[in-house]
C-alpha positions in Angstrom: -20.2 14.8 3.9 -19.3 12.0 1.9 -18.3 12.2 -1.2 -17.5 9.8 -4.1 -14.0 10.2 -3.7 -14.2 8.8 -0.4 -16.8 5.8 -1.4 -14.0 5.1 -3.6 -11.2 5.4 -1.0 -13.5 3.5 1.4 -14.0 0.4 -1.1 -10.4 0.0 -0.3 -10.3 -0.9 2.8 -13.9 -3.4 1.9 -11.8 -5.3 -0.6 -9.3 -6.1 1.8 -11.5 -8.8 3.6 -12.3 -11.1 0.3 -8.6 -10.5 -1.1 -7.7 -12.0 2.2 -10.6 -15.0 2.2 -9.8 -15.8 -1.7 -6.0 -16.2 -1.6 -4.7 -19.7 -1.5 -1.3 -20.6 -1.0 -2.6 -23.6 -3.7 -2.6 -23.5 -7.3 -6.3 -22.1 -7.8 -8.4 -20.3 -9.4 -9.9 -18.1 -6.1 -6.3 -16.4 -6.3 -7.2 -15.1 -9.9 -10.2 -13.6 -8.1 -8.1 -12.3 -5.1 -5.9 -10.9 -7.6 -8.7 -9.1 -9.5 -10.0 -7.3 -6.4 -6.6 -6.6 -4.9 -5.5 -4.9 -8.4 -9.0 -2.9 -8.1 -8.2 -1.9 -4.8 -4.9 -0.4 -5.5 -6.4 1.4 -8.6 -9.2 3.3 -6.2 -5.2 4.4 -4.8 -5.1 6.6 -7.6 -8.6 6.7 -9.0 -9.9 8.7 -5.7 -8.1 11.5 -5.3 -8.3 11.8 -8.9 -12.0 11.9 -8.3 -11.5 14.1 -5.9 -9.7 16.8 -7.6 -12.1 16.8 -10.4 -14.9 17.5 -8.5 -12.8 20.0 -6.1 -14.2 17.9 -3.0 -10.9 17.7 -1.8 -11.1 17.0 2.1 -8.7 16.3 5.2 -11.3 14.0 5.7 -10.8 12.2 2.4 -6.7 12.7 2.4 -7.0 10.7 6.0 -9.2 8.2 4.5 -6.9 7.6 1.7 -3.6 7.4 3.6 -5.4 4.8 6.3 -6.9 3.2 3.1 -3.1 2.6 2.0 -1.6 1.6 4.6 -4.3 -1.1 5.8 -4.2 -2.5 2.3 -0.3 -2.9 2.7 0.4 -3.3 5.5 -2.3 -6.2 6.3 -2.6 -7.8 3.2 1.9 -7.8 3.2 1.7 -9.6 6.9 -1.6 -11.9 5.6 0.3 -13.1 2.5 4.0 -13.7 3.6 2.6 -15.3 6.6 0.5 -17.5 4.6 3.8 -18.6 2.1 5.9 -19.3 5.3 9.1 -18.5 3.1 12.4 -16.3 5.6 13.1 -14.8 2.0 10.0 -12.5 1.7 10.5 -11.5 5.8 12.7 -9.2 5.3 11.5 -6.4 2.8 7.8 -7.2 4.5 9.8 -6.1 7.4 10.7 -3.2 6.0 7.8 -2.3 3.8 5.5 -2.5 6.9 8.5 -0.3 9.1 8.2 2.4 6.5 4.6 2.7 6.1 4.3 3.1 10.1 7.2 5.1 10.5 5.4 7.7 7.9 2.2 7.5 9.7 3.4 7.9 12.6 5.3 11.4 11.9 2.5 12.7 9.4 0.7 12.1 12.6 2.8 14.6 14.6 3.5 16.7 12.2 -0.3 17.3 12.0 -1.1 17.9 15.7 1.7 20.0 15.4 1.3 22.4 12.7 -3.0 22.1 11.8 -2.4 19.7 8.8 0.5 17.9 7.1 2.4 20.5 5.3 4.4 17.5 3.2 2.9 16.6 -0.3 3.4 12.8 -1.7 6.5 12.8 -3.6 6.7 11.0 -7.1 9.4 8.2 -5.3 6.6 7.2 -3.0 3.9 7.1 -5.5 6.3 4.7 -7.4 6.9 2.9 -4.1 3.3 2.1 -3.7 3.0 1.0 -7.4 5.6 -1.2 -6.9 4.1 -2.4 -3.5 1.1 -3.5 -5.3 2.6 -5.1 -8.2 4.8 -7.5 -5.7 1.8 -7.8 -3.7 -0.1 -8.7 -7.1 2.7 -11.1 -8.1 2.9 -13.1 -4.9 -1.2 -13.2 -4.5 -1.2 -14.9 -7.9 2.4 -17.0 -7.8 1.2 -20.3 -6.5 -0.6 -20.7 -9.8 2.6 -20.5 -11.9 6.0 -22.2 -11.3 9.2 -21.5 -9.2 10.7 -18.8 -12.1 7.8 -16.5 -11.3 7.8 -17.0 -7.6 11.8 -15.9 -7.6 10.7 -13.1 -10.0 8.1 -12.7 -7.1 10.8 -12.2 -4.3 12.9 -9.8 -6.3 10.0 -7.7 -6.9 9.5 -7.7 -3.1 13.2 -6.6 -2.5 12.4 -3.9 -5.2 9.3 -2.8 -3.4 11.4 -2.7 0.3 14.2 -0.8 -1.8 12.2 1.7 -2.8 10.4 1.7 0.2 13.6 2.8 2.3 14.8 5.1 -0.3 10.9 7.0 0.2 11.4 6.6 3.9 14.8 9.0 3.8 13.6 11.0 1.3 10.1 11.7 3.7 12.8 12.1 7.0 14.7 14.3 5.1 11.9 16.8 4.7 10.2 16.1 7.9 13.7 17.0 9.8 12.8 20.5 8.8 9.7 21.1 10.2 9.7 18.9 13.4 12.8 21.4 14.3 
């Protein structure tokens, strides 16, 4: 059955198309409106299994939904964006931002064909990843309408983002070593 919680996860990965059709590497105002949905997309991150919780319709289902939901948002709307600004600078921590979030996929992946379900929780370091994901992501959706400060602001938020992206990333292997023993 679907449940709100999952409408709400779902509306995610729907937001990603317009985000993508409304960003402008141009000064304009469409990027204020990519922006908007974008930031409402990566609220439903939080607002859905909140949701879900509340209502104790808590599913595999809807914790599948959500991590696909996550990942598709980053991960295609990362590649969409630094392709569309052409700039070497943001390659790298997109790089690594999209390494980490299929790396994680990938062993949550095994680890639940392995043991019936994934026994590892979302740590506070990769909620705090993915807020910082989003507000790079925000910044550099909405940069060409501001000036060269906030677009170098814009790349040291990324390198923040891929930071803490790596630091998630061996804080997720180190807990996964144990149980793929």
């Amino acid at each position: 059955m679907i449940h709100t919680a999952n409408l709400i996860t779902l509306s995610r990965i729907v937001l990603i198309l317009p985000v993508l059709i409304l960003v402008s590497e141009d000064k304009n105002l469409s990027n204020w409106f990519a922006l908007i949905l974008f930031v409402l997309a990566g609220i439903t991150d939080n607002l859905d299994g909140y949701i879900a919780r509340r209502t104790g319709t808590e599913s595999p289902l809807g914790a599948l939904l959500d991590l696909m939901a996550d990942k598709l948002l980053v991960v295609i709307i990362t590649s969409y964006l630094v392709s569309l600004t052409t700039n070497e600078y943001l390659v790298i921590p997109a790089m690594i931002i999209i390494f980490r979030e299929l790396v994680i996929s990938a062993v949550r992946q095994f680890l639940t064909e392995r043991k019936g379900s994934n026994p590892i929780k979302v740590s506070f370091i990769a909620k705090s990843k993915t807020t910082l994901q989003i507000t790079a992501l925000s910044f550099l959706i909405i940069s060409p309408n501001f000036g060269n400060n906030f677009y170098y602001l814009t790349i040291i938020l990324f390198y923040t983002a891929a930071f803490a992206s790596l630091y998630s990333l061996y804080g997720y292997i180190k807990t996964y070593k144990n149980y793929i023993k």
